[in-house]
N, C-alpha and C positions, 0 to 999 in steps of 0.2 A: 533419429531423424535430424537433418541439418535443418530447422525453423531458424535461421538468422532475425527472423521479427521479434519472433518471441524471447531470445537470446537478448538484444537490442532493450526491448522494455524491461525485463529484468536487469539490467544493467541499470537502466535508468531507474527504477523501483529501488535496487540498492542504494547509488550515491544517493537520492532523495530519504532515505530513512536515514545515511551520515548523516547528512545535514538533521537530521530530526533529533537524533542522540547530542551533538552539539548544542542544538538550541537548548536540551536540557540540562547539558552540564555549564554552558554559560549562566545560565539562570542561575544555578546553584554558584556557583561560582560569583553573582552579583549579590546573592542574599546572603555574601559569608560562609555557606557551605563548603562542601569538596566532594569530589566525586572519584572516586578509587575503579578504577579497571582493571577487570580480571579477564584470564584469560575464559575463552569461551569453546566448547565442542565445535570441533572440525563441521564446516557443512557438507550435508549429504551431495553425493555425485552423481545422484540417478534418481528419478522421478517420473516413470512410467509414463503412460499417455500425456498430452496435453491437457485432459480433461481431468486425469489423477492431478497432475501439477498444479492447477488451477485452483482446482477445490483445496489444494494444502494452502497454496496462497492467502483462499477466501478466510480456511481454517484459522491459519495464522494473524492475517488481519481481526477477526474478532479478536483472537488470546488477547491481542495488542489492547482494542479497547478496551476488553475488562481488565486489564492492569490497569490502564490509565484511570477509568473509572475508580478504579479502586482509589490511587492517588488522590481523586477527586473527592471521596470521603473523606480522606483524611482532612485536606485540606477543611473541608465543611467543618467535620468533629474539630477543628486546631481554632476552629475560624478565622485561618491565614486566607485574609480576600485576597491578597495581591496572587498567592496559589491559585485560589479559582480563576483567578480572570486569566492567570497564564495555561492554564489545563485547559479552559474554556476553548483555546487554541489547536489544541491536541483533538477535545472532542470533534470537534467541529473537522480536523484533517480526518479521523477516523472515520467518518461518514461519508466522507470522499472516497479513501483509501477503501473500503469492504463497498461500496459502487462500484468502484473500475474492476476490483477484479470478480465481482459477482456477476456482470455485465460481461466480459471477457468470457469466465462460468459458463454462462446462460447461449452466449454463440456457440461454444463449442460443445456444449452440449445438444443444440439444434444441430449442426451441421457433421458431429463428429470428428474422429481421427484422422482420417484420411478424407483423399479427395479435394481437387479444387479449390473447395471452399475454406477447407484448410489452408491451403497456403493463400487465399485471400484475405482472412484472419493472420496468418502468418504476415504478408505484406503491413495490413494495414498496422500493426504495432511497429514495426520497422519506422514506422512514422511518427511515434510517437515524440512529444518534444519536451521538455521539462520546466518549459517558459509557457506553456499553455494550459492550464488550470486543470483541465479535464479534456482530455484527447478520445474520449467516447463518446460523446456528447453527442457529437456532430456525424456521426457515423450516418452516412447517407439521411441523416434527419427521419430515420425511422427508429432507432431502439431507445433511445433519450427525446424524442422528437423535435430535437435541434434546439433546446433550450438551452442554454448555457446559464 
């Protein structure tokens, strides 16, 4: 399938988790630490429906909080406050991050793979912008009912 939206948000979903790996190795990097990078497994090239894709997304985003979580103990058991208030950060995006794409999830699993409403989902992520907090929100003021 040529989805250019959903291509577009994932794009943008990647440079936003750079910036997320950075904000962590600066931190580490302010508190005297260092932060060693290794190489990592090739990403996969194929991801079956929009609805499989989605869910590995949703999948992904938890793994992500229970690491962070886990950080978050440590920090507790170390009693390094200045760690919590910065993880605090993290939690707080992960709540964000497993909303957008369980919301995303949750259309495409009403409307399916195919069909219209597919590429209207497909459209509307094309739109998506990385200066706007949360770009599902506002979705016709029906599925978040336009609260911001």
């Amino acid at each position: 399938m040529n989805l250019k939206g959903f291509a577009h948000w994932l794009k943008l979903q990647y440079q936003e988790e750079n910036g997320h790996a950075f904000k962590l190795i600066d931190y580490l990097l302010e508190r005297g630490g260092s932060a060693k990078l290794q190489a990592i497994e090739a990403p996969a090239t194929g991801f079956g429906t929009p609805v499989e894709l989605f869910e590995k997304v949703l999948a992904h985003e938890i793994h992500i909080s229970n690491l962070i979580n886990k950080l978050y103990e440590v920090a507790l058991e170390e009693k390094d406050y200045a760690a919590q208030i910065f993880l605090q950060w993290f939690i707080t995006e992960q709540v964000e991050e497993e909303a957008n794409a369980s919301a995303v999830l949750e259309r495409l699993k009403f409307v399916g793979d195919k069909g219209g409403s597919l590429l209207y989902i497909d459209k509307e992520l094309g739109k998506r912008d990385l200066k706007k907090k949360n770009p599902f929100r506002s979705w016709d003021g029906f599925f978040f009912c336009g609260i911001e």
